[in-house]
C-alpha positions in Angstrom: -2.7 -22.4 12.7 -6.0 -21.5 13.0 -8.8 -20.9 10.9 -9.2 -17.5 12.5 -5.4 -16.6 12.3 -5.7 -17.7 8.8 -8.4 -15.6 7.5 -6.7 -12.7 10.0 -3.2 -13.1 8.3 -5.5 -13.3 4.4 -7.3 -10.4 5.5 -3.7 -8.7 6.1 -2.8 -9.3 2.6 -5.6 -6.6 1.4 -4.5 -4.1 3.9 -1.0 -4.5 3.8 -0.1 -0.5 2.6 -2.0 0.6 5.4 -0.4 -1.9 8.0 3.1 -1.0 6.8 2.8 2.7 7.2 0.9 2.0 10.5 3.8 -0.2 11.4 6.5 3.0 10.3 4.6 5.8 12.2 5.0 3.4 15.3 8.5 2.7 14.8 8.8 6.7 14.3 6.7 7.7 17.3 9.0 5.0 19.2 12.6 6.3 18.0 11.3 9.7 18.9 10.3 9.2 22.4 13.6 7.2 23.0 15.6 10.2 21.5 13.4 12.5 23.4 14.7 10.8 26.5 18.5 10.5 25.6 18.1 14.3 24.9 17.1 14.4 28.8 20.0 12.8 29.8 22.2 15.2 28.4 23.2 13.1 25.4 24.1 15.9 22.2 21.2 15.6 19.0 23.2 12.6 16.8 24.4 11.4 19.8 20.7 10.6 21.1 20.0 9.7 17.7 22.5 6.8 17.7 21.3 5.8 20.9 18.0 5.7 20.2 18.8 3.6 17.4 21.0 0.9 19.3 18.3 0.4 21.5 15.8 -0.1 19.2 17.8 -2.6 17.3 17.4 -3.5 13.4 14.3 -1.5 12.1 14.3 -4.2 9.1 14.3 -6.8 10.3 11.6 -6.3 13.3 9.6 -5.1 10.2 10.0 -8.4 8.3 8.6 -10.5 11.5 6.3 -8.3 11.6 5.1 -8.7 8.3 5.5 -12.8 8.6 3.5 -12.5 11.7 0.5 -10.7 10.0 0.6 -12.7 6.6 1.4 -15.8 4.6 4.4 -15.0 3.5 3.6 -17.0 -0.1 0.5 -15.7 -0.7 2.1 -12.2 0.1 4.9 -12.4 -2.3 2.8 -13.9 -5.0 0.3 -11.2 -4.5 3.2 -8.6 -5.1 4.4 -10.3 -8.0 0.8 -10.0 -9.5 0.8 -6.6 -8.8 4.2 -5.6 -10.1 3.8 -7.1 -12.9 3.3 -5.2 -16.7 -0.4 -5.8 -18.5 
């Protein structure tokens, strides 16, 4: 890893809310569109729905390589322990 990547991945750790609701209205914006275009095929609303879904694939878990990609995972989780935890 890189000295860059490193500091890039530390710096993540302070903007991480922001990231993760970054990351959430892109997943949205891409299930919608997908929908959107099952819709146009004819496909009924759940219908569409499901198949946007399946093509997608796991929303978790892309999130969670996402996340490892952005951070250290260790310094992450210990920075969420510190903040979690009662004064």
């Amino acid at each position: 890893m890189t000295i860059k990547r490193l500091i890039a991945r530390l710096f993540a750790l302070v903007r991480a809310n922001r990231l993760d609701r970054e990351l959430d209205d892109e997943v949205r914006a891409h299930l919608e569109l997908a929908e959107h275009d099952a819709l146009a095929r004819g496909l009924d609303p759940g219908e569409a729905r499901r198949e946007a879904m399946r093509q997608f694939g796991g929303v978790a878990q892309m999130k969670e390589i996402h996340r490892d990609d952005r951070s250290v995972r260790w310094l992450d989780n210990f920075v969420k322990d510190i903040r979690s935890r009662p004064y």
